[in-house]
C-alpha positions in Angstrom: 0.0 0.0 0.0 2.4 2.5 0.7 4.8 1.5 -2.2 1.7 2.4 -4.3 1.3 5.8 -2.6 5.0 6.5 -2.9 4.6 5.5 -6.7 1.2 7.7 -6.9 3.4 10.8 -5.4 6.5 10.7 -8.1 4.2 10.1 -10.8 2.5 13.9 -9.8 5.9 15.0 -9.0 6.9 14.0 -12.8 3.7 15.3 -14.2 4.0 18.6 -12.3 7.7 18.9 -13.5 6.8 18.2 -17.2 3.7 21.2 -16.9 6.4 23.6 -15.1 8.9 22.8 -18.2 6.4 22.9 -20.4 5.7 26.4 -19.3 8.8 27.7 -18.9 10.1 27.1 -22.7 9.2 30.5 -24.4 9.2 28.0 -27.9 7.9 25.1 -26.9 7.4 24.4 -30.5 11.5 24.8 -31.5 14.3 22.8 -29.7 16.2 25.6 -28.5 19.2 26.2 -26.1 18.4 30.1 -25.3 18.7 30.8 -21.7 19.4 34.5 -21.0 16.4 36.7 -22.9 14.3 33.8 -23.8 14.8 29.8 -22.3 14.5 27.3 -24.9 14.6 29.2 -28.2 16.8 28.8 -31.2 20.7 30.3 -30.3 23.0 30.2 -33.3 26.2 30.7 -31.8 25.4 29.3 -28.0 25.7 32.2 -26.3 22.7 32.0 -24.4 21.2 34.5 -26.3 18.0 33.7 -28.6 18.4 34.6 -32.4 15.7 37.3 -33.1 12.8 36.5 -35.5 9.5 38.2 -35.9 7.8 37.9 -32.6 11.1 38.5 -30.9 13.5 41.7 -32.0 17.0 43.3 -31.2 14.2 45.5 -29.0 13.0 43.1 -26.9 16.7 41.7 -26.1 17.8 39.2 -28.9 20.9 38.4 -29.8 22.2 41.5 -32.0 25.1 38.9 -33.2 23.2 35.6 -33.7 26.5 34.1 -35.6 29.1 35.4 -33.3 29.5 33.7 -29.4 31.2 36.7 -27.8 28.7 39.0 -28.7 25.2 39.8 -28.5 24.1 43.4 -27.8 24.4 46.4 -29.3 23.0 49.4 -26.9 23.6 52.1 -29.5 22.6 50.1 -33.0 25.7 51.1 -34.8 26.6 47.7 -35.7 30.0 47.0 -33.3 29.1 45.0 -30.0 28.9 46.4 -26.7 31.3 43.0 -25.1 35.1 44.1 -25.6 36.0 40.1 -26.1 33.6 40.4 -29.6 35.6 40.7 -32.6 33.9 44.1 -33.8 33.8 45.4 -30.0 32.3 48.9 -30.2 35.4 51.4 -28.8 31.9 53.7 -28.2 29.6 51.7 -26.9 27.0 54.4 -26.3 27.6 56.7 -29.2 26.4 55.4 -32.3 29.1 56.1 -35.0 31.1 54.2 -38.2 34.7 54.9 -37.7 37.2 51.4 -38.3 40.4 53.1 -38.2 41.9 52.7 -35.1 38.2 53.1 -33.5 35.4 51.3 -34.1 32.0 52.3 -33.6 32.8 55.7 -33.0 31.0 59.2 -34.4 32.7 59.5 -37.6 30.6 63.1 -38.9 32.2 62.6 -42.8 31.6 59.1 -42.9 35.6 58.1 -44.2 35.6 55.4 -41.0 38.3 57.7 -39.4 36.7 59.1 -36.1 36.4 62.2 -35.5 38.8 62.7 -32.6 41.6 61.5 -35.4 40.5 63.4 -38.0 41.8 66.3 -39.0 39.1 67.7 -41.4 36.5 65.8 -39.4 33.5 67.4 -41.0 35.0 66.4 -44.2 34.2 69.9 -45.7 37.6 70.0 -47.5 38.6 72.9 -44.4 41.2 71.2 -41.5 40.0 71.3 -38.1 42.9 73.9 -37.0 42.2 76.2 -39.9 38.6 76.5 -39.0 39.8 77.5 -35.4 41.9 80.1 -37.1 39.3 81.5 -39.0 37.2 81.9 -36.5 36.8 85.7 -34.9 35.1 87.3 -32.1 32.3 87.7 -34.2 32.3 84.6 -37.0 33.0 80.8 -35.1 33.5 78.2 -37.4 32.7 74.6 -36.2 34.7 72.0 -37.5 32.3 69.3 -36.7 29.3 71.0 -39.0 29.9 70.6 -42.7 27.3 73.6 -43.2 29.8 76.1 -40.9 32.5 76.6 -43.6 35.2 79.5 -44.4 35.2 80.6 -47.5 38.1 79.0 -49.8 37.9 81.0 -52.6 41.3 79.1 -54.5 40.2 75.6 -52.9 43.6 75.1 -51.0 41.9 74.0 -48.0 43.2 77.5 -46.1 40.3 79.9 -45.2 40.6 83.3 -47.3 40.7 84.8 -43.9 44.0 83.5 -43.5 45.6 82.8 -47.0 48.4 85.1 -48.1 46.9 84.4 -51.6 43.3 84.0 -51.6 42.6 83.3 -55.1 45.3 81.3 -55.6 46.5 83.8 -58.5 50.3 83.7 -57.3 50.0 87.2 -56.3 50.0 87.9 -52.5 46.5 89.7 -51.3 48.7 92.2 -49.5 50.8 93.5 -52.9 47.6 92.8 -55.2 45.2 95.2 -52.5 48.4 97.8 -53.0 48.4 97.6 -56.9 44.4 97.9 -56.9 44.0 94.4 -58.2 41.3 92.7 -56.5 42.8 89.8 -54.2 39.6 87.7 -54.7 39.6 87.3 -58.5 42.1 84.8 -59.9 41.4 86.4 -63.2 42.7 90.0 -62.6 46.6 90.7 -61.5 49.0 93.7 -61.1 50.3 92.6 -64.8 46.6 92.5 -66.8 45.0 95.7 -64.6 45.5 98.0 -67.0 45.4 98.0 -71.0 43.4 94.5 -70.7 46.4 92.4 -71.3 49.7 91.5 -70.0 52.2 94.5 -69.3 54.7 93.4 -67.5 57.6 90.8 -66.5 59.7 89.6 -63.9 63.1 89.6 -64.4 65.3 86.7 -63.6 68.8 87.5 -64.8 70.9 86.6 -68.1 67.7 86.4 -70.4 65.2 84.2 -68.1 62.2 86.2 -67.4 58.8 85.2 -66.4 55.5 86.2 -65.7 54.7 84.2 -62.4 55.0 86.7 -59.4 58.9 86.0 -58.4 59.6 88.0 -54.9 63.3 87.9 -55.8 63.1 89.0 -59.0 63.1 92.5 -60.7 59.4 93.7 -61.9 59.0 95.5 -65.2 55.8 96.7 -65.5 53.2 99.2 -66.1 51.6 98.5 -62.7 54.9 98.9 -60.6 55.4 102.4 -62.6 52.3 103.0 -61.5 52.8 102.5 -57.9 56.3 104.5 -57.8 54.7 107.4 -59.3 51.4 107.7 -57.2 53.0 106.5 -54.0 57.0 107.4 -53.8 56.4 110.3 -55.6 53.1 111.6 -54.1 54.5 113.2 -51.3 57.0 115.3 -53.0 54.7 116.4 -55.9 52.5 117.5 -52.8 55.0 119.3 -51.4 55.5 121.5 -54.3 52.7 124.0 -53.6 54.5 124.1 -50.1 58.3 124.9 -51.5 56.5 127.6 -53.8 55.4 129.6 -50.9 57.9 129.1 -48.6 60.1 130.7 -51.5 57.6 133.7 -52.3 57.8 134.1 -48.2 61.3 134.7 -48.3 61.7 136.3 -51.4 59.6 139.0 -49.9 61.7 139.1 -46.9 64.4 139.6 -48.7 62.9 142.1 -50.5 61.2 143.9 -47.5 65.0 143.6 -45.5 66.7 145.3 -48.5 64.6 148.3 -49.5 65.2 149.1 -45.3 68.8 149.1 -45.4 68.7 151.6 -48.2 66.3 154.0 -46.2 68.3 153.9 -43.4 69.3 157.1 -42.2 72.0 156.0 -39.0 74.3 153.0 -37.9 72.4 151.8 -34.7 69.3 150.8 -37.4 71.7 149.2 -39.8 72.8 147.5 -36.3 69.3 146.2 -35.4 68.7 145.2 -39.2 71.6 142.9 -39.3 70.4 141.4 -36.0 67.5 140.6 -37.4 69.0 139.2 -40.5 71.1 137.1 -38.4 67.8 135.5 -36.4 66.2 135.2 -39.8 69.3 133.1 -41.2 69.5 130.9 -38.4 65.9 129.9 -38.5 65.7 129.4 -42.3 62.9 131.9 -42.6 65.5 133.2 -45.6 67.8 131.4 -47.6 71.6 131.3 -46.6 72.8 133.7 -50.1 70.0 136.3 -49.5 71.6 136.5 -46.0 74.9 137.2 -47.2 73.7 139.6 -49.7 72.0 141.8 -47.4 74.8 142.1 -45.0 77.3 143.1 -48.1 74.6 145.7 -48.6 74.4 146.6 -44.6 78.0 147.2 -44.7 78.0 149.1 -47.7 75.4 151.3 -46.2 77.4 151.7 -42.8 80.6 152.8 -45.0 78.3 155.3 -46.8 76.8 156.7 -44.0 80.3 156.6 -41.8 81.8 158.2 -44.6 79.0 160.8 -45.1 79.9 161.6 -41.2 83.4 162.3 -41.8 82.6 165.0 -44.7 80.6 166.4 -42.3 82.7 166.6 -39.2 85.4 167.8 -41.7 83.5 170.3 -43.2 
């Protein structure tokens, strides 16, 4: 009797055990080995993880690498496993990105798999990272991450204008082109085609080499360097002249003025104070050096006169 009850008692034990199995497997209809996001469904590589299918996505926690053991998530969906031991471990785990050179998984803004932390044009807008900090003023910043926040580059040398000695890529430098009225933009127009609408001009090289690429070292024929000479060496002295021309009426009239008083003077102490006065006027240029010396010969003419004129009276 009690061997039957004991019998009776495993038998439920079994049959409970089977039912609690039975409702455990989450595909009691597959033979699968999943045990970690679903227990009994179909696992690929053995990981523990269940391959996903359509009642059961990446989402819900399937295996994001159903062929791979050592991985099976991916928290950011960029393709590289979250578990360093994979062999496409994500380097970024929680930023979704492409890079494969040195990082993978990484952001990667251009999309040329170098991330952007190694990149040095990582916006890939043709403008290096550094040169878009150097462009950047108080008022203008350029972000080197954003292809749409880009210097302009007028001759495509990957410098901002901002900071190229030769923005248009002419050969001309902006600084001698702004000084020769050529406009440092236009790759068309240079110091040698400004004027006449075609090329007037040449650098020299020695011996019988010339050329007409801009040469620092060489000598510059040209209409255009004429130009400059004439309105800028020789602006200041062509304004002067106006200047030298009254100075000189000034002391010609001085001169004038000094000599007609010598000759209507009528004792030595005024022919004294004259020369005095000459003297100061000499010594502070207000006339020249031979008008000077011509009105003391005439001073010293008048004092003989007048001495002399003295003596025929004290004689008489």
């Amino acid at each position: 009797m009690r061997t039957a009850l004991w019998l009776g008692m495993l038998a439920l034990l079994l049959c409970l055990s089977s039912v609690a199995a039975e409702e455990a497997d989450d595909c009691p209809d597959v033979d699968g080995t999943s045990t970690e996001d679903r227990v009994g469904c179909l696992d690929g590589d053995g990981d523990g993880f269940s391959d996903p299918d359509e009642n059961w996505t990446l989402a819900d926690g399937a295996d994001a690498f159903s062929s791979d053991p050592l991985a099976w998530s991916d928290a950011d969906g960029d393709g590289y496993a979250d578990q360093s031991s994979a062999s496409k471990s994500d380097d970024c785990p929680f930023t979704p990105g492409t890079s494969r050179v040195v990082l993978f998984g990484c952001s990667d803004i251009d999309r040329d798999f170098v991330p952007d932390i190694y990149d040095d044009d990582a916006d890939g807008d043709g403008i290096r990272n550094e040169m878009e900090r150097a462009a950047s003023s108080g008022t203008i910043l350029y972000d080197p991450y954003n292809p749409d926040s880009t210097p302009l580059d007028t001759d495509q040398d990957t410098i901002p204008d901002v900071i190229d000695d030769d923005a248009d890529g002419d050969g001309w430098p902006n600084d001698i082109e702004n000084d020769r009225n050529a406009d440092p933009m236009d790759p068309d127009v240079t110091p040698f085609n400004l004027y006449l609408g075609t090329g007037t001009g040449v650098f020299y090289l020695g011996g019988f080499s010339f050329t007409n690429e801009y040469e620092p070292r060489a000598l510059e024929l040209s209409v255009s360097v004429v130009i400059e000479i004439v309105t800028e060496e020789l602006v200041i002295p062509f304004l002067l002249i106006p200047i030298y021309i009254l100075i000189g009426v000034f002391r010609r009239r001085t001169f004038r003025n000094f000599d007609a008083r010598i000759h209507e003077c009528k004792d030595l102490d005024a022919l004294s104070e004259l020369e005095a006065q000459i003297n100061d006027l000499i010594r502070n240029r207000a006339i020249r050096v031979h008008h000077g010396l011509v009105l003391r010969n005439a001073i010293e003419l008048e004092e003989d006169r007048l001495r002399n004129a003295l003596n025929s009276d004290e004689e008489a």
